[in-house]
N, C-alpha and C positions, 0 to 999 in steps of 0.2 A: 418612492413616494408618488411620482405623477402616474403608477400603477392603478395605485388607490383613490387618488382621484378620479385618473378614466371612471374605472368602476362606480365609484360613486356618483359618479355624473353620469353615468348610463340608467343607475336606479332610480336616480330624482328623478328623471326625465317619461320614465315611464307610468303608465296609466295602470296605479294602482289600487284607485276606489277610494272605500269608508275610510272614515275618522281615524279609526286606530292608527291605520298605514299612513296617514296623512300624518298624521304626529311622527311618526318614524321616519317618512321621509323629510319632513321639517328639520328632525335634530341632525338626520346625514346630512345635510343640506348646511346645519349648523356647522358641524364637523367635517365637512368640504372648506366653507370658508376659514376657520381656525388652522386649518390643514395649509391653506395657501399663504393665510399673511404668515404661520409658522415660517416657510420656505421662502416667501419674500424676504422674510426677517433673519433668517439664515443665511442668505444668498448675499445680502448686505456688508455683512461681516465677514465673508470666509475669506475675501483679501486681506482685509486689514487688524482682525483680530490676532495678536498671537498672546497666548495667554503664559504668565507668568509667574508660578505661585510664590516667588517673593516677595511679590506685589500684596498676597493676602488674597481671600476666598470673595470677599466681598469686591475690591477693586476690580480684579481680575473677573470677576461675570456682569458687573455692571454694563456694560455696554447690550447684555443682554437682555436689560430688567424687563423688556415688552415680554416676554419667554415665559416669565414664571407666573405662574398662575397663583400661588397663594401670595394673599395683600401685603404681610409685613415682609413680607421679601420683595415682592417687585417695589413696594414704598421707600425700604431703604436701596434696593440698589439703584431705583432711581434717584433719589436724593444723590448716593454717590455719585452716581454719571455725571450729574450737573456739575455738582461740587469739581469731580474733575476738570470737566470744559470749560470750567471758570481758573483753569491751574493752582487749585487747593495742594492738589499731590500728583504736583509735579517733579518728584523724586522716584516715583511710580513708572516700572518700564512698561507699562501701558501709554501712560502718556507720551513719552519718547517715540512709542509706535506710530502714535496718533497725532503727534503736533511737536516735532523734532526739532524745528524752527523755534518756536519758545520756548519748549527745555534749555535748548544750548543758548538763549538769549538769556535764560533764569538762572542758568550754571557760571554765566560773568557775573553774575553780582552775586551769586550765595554757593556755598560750598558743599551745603549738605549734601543740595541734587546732584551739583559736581563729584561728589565722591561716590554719591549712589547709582549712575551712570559712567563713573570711571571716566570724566572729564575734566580731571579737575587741573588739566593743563591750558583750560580755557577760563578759570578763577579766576578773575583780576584779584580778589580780596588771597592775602597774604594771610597761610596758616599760621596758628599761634605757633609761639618758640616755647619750647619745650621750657620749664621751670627746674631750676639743679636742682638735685636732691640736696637737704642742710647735710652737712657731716656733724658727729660727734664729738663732744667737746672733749677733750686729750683728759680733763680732770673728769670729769662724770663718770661715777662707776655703772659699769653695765647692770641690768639687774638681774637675778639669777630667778628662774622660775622653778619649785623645786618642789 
């Protein structure tokens, strides 16, 4: 990629006249800049992304929503992002990635995320007891399906 840059930074920069060219070095010049926050915005994330699709297709790219160019996708997965950083879903091994310190603070009081990160020897809350199955009454005839 900083290939493509160079280059493109060598064609803006040159003295290439009329209007037409000016329009075409305007839009490389567009797509120089898109080209960089692209890699800034990449470069951001490649420590600390690891993606997880049981997480789900939308969890799991939100942290990229700057990325996507069509509206109703960077809309929701922005929306998701936040929603994450607010610990909505924090059962999500995204979040564990990303704020491990309040997952395991959110897994002593609730179980879900405990079972969903396989902590759940850090659960204060006591799983329910199992309920016996009733047995059958020694008089009640079984019924025959026939």
């Amino acid at each position: 990629m900083e290939k493509q840059i160079t280059h493109l930074r060598t064609v803006l920069t040159a003295d290439e006249g009329g209007g037409k060219e000016r329009r075409s070095l305007e839009e490389l010049e567009d797509l120089r800049r898109e080209l960089k926050d692209f890699r800034i915005e990449l470069e951001r994330w490649a420590g600390k992304w690891k993606p997880n699709l049981n997480d789900g297709v939308v969890i799991t790219a939100c942290p990229l929503w700057k990325l996507f160019g069509l509206p109703k996708w960077r809309k929701d997965l922005k929306s998701c992002w936040r929603e994450l950083e607010k610990g909505e879903y924090d059962w999500a091994h995204l979040a564990d990635t990303l704020w491990p310190d309040r997952v395991r603070e959110k897994c002593e009081k609730d179980r879900s995320p405990a079972i969903a990160h396989g902590l759940e020897e850090l659960c204060e809350v006591k799983a329910p007891e199992k309920k016996a199955k009733k047995e059958k009454k020694q008089d009640e005839p079984e019924l025959e399906i026939g």
